[in-house]
N, C-alpha and C positions, 0 to 999 in steps of 0.2 A: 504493500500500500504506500510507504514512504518512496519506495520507491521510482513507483508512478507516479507518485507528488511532484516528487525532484524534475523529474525526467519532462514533464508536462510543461516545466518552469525552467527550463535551459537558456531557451534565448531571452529570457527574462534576468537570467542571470548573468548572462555574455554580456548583455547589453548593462546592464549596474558595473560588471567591471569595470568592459570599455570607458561610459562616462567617467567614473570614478579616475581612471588612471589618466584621464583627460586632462580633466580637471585639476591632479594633483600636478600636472608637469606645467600647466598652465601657469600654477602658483609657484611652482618651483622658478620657472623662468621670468616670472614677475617679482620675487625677491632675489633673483640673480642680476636683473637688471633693475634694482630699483631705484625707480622714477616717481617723484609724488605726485606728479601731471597725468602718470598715465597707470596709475593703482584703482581709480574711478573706472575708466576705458577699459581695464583688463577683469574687473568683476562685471561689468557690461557685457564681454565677452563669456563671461565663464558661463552667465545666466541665458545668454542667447545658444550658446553650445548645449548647457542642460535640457534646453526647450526644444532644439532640433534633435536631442536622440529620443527625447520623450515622442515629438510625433512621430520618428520613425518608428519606434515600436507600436505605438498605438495605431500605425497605418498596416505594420506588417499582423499585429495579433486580427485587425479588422478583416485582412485578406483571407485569413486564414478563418474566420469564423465565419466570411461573407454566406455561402451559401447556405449554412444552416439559420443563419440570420433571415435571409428572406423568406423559408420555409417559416420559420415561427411567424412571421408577421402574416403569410398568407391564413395559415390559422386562428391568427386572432381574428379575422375576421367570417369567419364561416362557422353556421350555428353549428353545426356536424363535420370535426375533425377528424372520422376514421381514415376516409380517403390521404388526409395529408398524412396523418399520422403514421401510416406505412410508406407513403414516401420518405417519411422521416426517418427512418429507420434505416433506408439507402443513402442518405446523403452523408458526404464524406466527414467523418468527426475530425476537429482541426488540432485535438490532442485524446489521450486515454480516458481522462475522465469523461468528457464528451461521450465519449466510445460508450462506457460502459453505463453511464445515463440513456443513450439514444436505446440499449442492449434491456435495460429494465421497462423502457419506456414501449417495448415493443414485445416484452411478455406479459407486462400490464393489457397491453392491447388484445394479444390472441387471448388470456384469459378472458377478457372482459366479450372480445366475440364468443367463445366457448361459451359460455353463460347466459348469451342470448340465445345461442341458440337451443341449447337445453330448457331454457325460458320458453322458447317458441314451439318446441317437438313437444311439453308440457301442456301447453295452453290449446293446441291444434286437438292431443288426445283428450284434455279436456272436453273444448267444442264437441268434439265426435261423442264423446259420453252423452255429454247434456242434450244433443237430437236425437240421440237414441233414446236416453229413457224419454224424453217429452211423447216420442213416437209409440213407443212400447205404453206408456202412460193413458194414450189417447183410447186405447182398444177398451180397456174398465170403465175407461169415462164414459165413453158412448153406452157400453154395455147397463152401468147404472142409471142411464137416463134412459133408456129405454123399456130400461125394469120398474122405473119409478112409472113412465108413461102407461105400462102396461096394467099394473097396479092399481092406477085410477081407474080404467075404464074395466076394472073387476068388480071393485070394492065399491061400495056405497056409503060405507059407514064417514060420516064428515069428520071423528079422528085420526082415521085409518089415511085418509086424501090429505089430512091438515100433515102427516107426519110424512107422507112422501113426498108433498110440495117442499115441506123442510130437506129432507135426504137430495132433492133437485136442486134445491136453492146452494147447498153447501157442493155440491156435484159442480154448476154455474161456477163459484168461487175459485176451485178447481182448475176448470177449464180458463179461466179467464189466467190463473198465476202458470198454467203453465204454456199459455200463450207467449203470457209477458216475460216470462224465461226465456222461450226458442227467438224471438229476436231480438232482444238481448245478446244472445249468443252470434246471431246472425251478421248484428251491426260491424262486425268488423272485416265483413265480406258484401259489405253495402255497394258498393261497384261493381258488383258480379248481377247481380241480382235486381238493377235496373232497368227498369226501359220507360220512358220517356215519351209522354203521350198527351192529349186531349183528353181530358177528365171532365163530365157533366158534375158537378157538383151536388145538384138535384138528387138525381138518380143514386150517388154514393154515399148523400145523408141517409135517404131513406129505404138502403141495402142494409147500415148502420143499425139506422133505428130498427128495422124489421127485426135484425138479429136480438135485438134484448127485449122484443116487444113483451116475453112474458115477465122483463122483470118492473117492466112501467105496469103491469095489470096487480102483481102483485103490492106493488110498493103503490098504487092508484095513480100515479104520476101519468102527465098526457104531454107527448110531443107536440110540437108548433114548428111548422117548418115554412118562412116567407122569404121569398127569393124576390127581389129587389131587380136582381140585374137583369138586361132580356135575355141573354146567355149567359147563363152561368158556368160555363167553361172554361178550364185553367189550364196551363199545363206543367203536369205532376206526373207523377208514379201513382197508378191506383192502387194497388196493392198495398203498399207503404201509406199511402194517402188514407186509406181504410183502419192502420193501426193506429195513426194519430188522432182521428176522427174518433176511432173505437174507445181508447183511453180518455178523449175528454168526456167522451158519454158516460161513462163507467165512474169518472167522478161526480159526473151531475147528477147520477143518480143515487150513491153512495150516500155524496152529503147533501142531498134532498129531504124535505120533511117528509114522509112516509105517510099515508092517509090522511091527505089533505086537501085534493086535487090539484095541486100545485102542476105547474108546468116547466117543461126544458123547451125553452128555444132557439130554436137553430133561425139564422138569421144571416141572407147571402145579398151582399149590395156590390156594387163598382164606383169606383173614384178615379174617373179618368181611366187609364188603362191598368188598374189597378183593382185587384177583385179580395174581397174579407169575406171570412164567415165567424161570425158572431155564433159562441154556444155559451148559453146563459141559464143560468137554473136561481131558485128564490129556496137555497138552503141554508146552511149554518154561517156562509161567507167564509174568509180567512180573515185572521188575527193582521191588523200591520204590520205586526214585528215580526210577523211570517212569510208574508207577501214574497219580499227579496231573495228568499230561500225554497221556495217551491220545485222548483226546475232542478235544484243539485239534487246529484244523484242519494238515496238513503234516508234522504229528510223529511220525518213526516209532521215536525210542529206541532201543535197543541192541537190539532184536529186528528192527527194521526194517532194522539193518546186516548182519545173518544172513543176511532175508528180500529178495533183489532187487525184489522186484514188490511189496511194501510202497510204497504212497504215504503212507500218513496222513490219508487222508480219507474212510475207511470209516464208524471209530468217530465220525468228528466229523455226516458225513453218520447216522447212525444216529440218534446223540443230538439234534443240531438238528431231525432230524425227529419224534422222539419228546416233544422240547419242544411243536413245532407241533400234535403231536395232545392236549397236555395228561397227557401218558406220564413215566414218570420212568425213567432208564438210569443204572446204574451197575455200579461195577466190583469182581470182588475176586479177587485173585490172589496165588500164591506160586510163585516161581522155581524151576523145576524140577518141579512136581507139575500146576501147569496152572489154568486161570482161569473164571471164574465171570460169566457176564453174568445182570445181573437187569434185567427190564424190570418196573416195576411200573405196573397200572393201577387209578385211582381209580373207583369206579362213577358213570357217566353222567358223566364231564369232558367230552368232547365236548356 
C-alpha cells in the first residue's frame, strides 16, 4: 500500500527536488554575488521560478487525469450513470490508486446490476403468481355466485334469500379486490396492453353502471346519467377506460348513504375541445385534511377507518392509470354532503 503511495507520487517528488535544488543555487549564487540592488530582483526571481514549476506540474498531473476528468463531468450530468459508469471502468487511470478506485467502482456496479436483476426475475415470478391465482380464484367466485343465484330461485323462505344476498354481497367484494389486484399487477406492462381508440363515453358509463346494477338495488341508490356534449366521444383505451370508471363507481357507492334514495351522477359536458365527466354521489364526503392524500397509493384516511374493505389503492390505481392514458383525475369534496370525481380528457392525447 505504501508503496503505491510512493510510487503514485514520483513526479510529484522529482518535481519538489528539482525546484528545491533551484532555488537553493539561486541563493547560493545571490550570496556569492552579493549585491543589495539586486537581493529584491533575485527573490522576484526565485518566486517566479516556484510559480513556473508549480504550473508545470499542475499542467502535467491535468494531462494525465484529462480523460477521466471528462468522463466524471459527463456523469454528473445524466440522471442514469450505468452506461458511463462502465465506460468508466475503461478509461485509462492516470496513476494506481485511480486504478484501483475505477477496479471497486466497477464491482460496485456488476453487483449492483446482479441485484436488479435478481430484483426483476423476482418481481416477473411474482406477476406470474398473482395472474395465476387471480385466475384460478375466479373459477369459486363464479361458482358461489351462481350457487347463491340458484338458491334464491329454490328457496322462498325471506331468511334463507336475506343470507345469500349477504354470501353474494361478500362474493361482489371478492371479485371486485381481486380485480383491483390483477391490474395492479398489470400496470407495469401498460404499453403492451394498449390500443388507442374512439371511446362513446355514453355507452361505457352505462356498461359500468349495468355491471353493479344489483348493488344500486340493494344499497336503493339510482344512477343519473346526462350527457351535455352532442358527442360524447374521446379518445382513450376502453378497456382501461372501464377500470377507472369502475373504481370511481365503486366508491360512490361505498361511501353513499345506503336507503335513502340518494343518487350517483354521472355527468358528460365539453369545453371547447375538451370533454369531462363528472361522477358525483351525496355521501359521507372527505375530511380536508384528507382530500390531498387520496390518490397515494395505501391511504385510506378517516373514511377508510369507517370503511373495512377500504385498501387505498383504488383512487391511486385510477389516477396512475388515467396519467398513462394522458387523462387528468381529480378530486372535490365536502364532509358530509358527498364528492365529486372529474376525469378530464384532452382531444386526441393518446
Amino acid at each position: 500500500m505504501i508503496r503505491d503511495y510512493l510510487y503514485d507520487r514520483i513526479p510529484l517528488i522529482l518535481l519538489f527536488y528539482g525546484n528545491s535544488f533551484l532555488i537553493i543555487l539561486v541563493a547560493v549564487l545571490t550570496i556569492y554575488f552579493a549585491d543589495t540592488d539586486s537581493v529584491a530582483t533575485n527573490m522576484i526571481y526565485l518566486l517566479v521560478l516556484t510559480t513556473f514549476f508549480l504550473l508545470i506540474g499542475l499542467v502535467i498531473d491535468f494531462m494525465r487525469r484529462r480523460a477521466l476528468l471528462k468522463r466524471i463531468a459527463k456523469m454528473k450530468n445524466q440522471p442514469y450513470i450505468s452506461d458511463e459508469a462502465r465506460k468508466l471502468s475503461v478509461t485509462p487511470a492516470p496513476n494506481n490508486e485511480t486504478a484501483h478506485l475505477l477496479t471497486l467502482i466497477q464491482r460496485a456496479e456488476d453487483h449492483f446490476e446482479q441485484q436488479i436483476e435478481t430484483y426483476d426475475a423476482e418481481r416477473r415470478q411474482h406477476d406470474v403468481f398473482i395472474n395465476q391465482w387471480v385466475h384460478h380464484m375466479k373459477t369459486p367466485m363464479s361458482v358461489i355466485s351462481l350457487l347463491t343465484q340458484e338458491g334464491k330461485n329454490q328457496f322462498n323462505d325471506a331468511s334463507v334469500k336475506e343470507l345469500l344476498n349477504d354470501i353474494h354481497d361478500e362474493n361482489d367484494r371478492f371479485r371486485h379486490g381481486l380485480e383491483l389486484m390483477l391490474h395492479l399487477a398489470r400496470l407495469d406492462h401498460f404499453s403492451l396492453d394498449l390500443h388507442a381508440e374512439q371511446v362513446d363515453l355514453h355507452l361505457i358509463v352505462r356498461d359500468v353502471i349495468n355491471e353493479e346494477k344489483r348493488q344500486f338495488i340493494r344499497k336503493k341508490l339510482y344512477p343519473e346519467v346526462t350527457i351535455v356534449a352532442d358527442e360524447p366521444t374521446v379518445y382513450s383505451d376502453s378497456k382501461w377506460l372501464r377500470v377507472i370508471l369502475h373504481q370511481l363507481l365503486l366508491n360512490a357507492l361505498r361511501y353513499s348513504h345506503a336507503n335513502e334514495g340518494n343518487k350517483i351522477h354521472f355527468h358528460v359536458s365539453r369545453a371547447g375541445e375538451n370533454t369531462t365527466l363528472f361522477v358525483q354521489d351525496h355521501g359521507i364526503g372527505i375530511p380536508a385534511h384528507d382530500t390531498p392524500r387520496i390518490f397515494e397509493p395505501f391511504y385510506t384516511g378517516d373514511n377508510g377507518r369507517k370503511k373495512s374493505e377500504s385498501t387505498g389503492m383504488g383512487l391511486y390505481l385510477a389516477r396512475t392509470i388515467a396519467s398513462k392514458l394522458g387523462h387528468s383525475l381529480t378530486a372535490e369534496s365536502t364532509e358530509g354532503e358527498g364528492t365529486t370525481m372529474r376525469l378530464e380528457f384532452q382531444t386526441k392525447t393518446l
